[in-house]
C-alpha positions, 0 to 999 in steps of 0.5 A: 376214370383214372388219372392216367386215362383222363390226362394227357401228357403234351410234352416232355423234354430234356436238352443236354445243358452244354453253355455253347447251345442257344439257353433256349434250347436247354430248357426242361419243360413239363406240359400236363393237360387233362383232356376235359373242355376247358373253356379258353375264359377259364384258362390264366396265365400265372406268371412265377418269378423266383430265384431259387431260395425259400421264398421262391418255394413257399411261392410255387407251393402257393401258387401250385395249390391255387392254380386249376388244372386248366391254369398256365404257370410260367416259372421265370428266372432271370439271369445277367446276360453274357454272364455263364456261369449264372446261366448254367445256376438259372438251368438248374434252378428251373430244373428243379421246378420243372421236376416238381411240376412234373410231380404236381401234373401241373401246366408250367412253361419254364424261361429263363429272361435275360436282363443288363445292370441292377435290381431295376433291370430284372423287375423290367425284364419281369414286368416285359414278360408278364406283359408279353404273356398277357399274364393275369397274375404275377406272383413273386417271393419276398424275404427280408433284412439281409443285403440279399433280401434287400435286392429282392425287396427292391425287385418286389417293390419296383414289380409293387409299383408297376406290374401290368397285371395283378401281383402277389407277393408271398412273404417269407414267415419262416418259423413264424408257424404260419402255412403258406395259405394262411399268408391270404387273407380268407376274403382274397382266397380263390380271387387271385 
C-alpha cells in the first residue's frame, strides 16, 4: 500500500500573518496521521523549544528521526509579550518548521508561548507548557560561549533543574563530525 493510501492528511492551514489579528490565528500547522490503530499508550507528546538557530535544528532533526509516526511533537517558540516585531520573527521562525514537518509527514502542532522579563521568564513560560500538554518529553537545543549562547544556557539550566517531564538537551557539536544521533549514548537510545 502506498504512503499516500495508508495516511491521512488532518489538516493544513495557512493564515494571512497581519500583526492586528490574534498571533493564535496565524499559525501554520501540519497534522499528518497514518491511519493504522495506534494504541493511545503508545502515543507522546514530545514538546520542542527552539529558537531558530542551529542547535534549534540539530534538535528538530533529532527529534524528528526518534519521533514514531503515532508521536506528537509540539514545536514552541517563545516570544516577549507586546513586543511585534518578534511576533512577526516567532511566525517565521515556526513556518519554517511547520514546512519541514510537512516535508518529514511528521504530527507537529506549532505555538508560539508568550512570556514577561528575562531568560528565568521563557524557561517558566517553557516548563507551564510542557506541563500543560502533559508532555513526556522536553527536548531543548544548547550552544555555548557567546553572550547569545549564554542565555540559552541559562534557559537549559533553569528547563535542567525543574522541567515536569524528562528533558533532553541537544548539544551543539558543530564542526566536531559528530552526527546528531551520535550526541546519545547507544544505551539511552530508543528510551527517550
Amino acid at each position: 500500500m502506498s504512503d499516500k493510501a495508508s495516511s491521512q492528511t488532518v489538516a493544513h492551514e495557512e493564515h494571512k500573518m497581519s500583526l492586528a489579528e490574534p498571533l493564535k490565528n496565524q499559525m501554520k500547522t501540519w497534522v499528518h496521521r497514518h491511519q493504522n490503530d495506534v494504541d493511545d499508550s503508545d502515543r507522546r507528546n514530545i514538546v520542542l523549544a527552539v529558537d531558530g538557530d542551529s542547535t534549534s535544528d540539530r534538535a528538530f532533526q533529532f527529534v524528528t528521526k526518534q519521533a514514531s509516526s503515532s508521536d506528537t511533537i509540539h514545536i514552541v517558540h517563545a516570544s516577549a509579550e507586546g513586543d511585534n516585531p518578534q511576533k512577526a520573527e516567532s511566525l517565521k521562525i515556526l513556518s519554517r518548521y511547520a514546512d519541514k514537518c510537512a516535508a518529514l509527514k511528521k504530527h507537529c502542532q506549532l505555538e508560539t508561548i508568550f512570556y514577561s522579563g528575562g531568560d528565568k521568564d521563557i524557561a517558566k513560560a517553557i516548563a507551564e507548557k510542557t506541563k500543560q500538554i502533559d508532555a513526556t518529553q522536553l527536548v531543548v537545543g544548547h550552544r555555548s560561549q557567546s553572550e547569545e549562547k549564554k542565555k540559552m544556557g541559562s534557559v537549559s539550566r533553569y528547563l535542567l533543574e525543574r522541567s515536569p517531564c524528562p528533558l533532553l538537551i541537544v548539544k551543539d557539536v558543530k564542526g566536531k563530525g559528530q552526527s546528531v544521533e551520535d550526541q546519545v549514548s547507544d544505551t539511552h537510545r530508543g528510551e527517550w
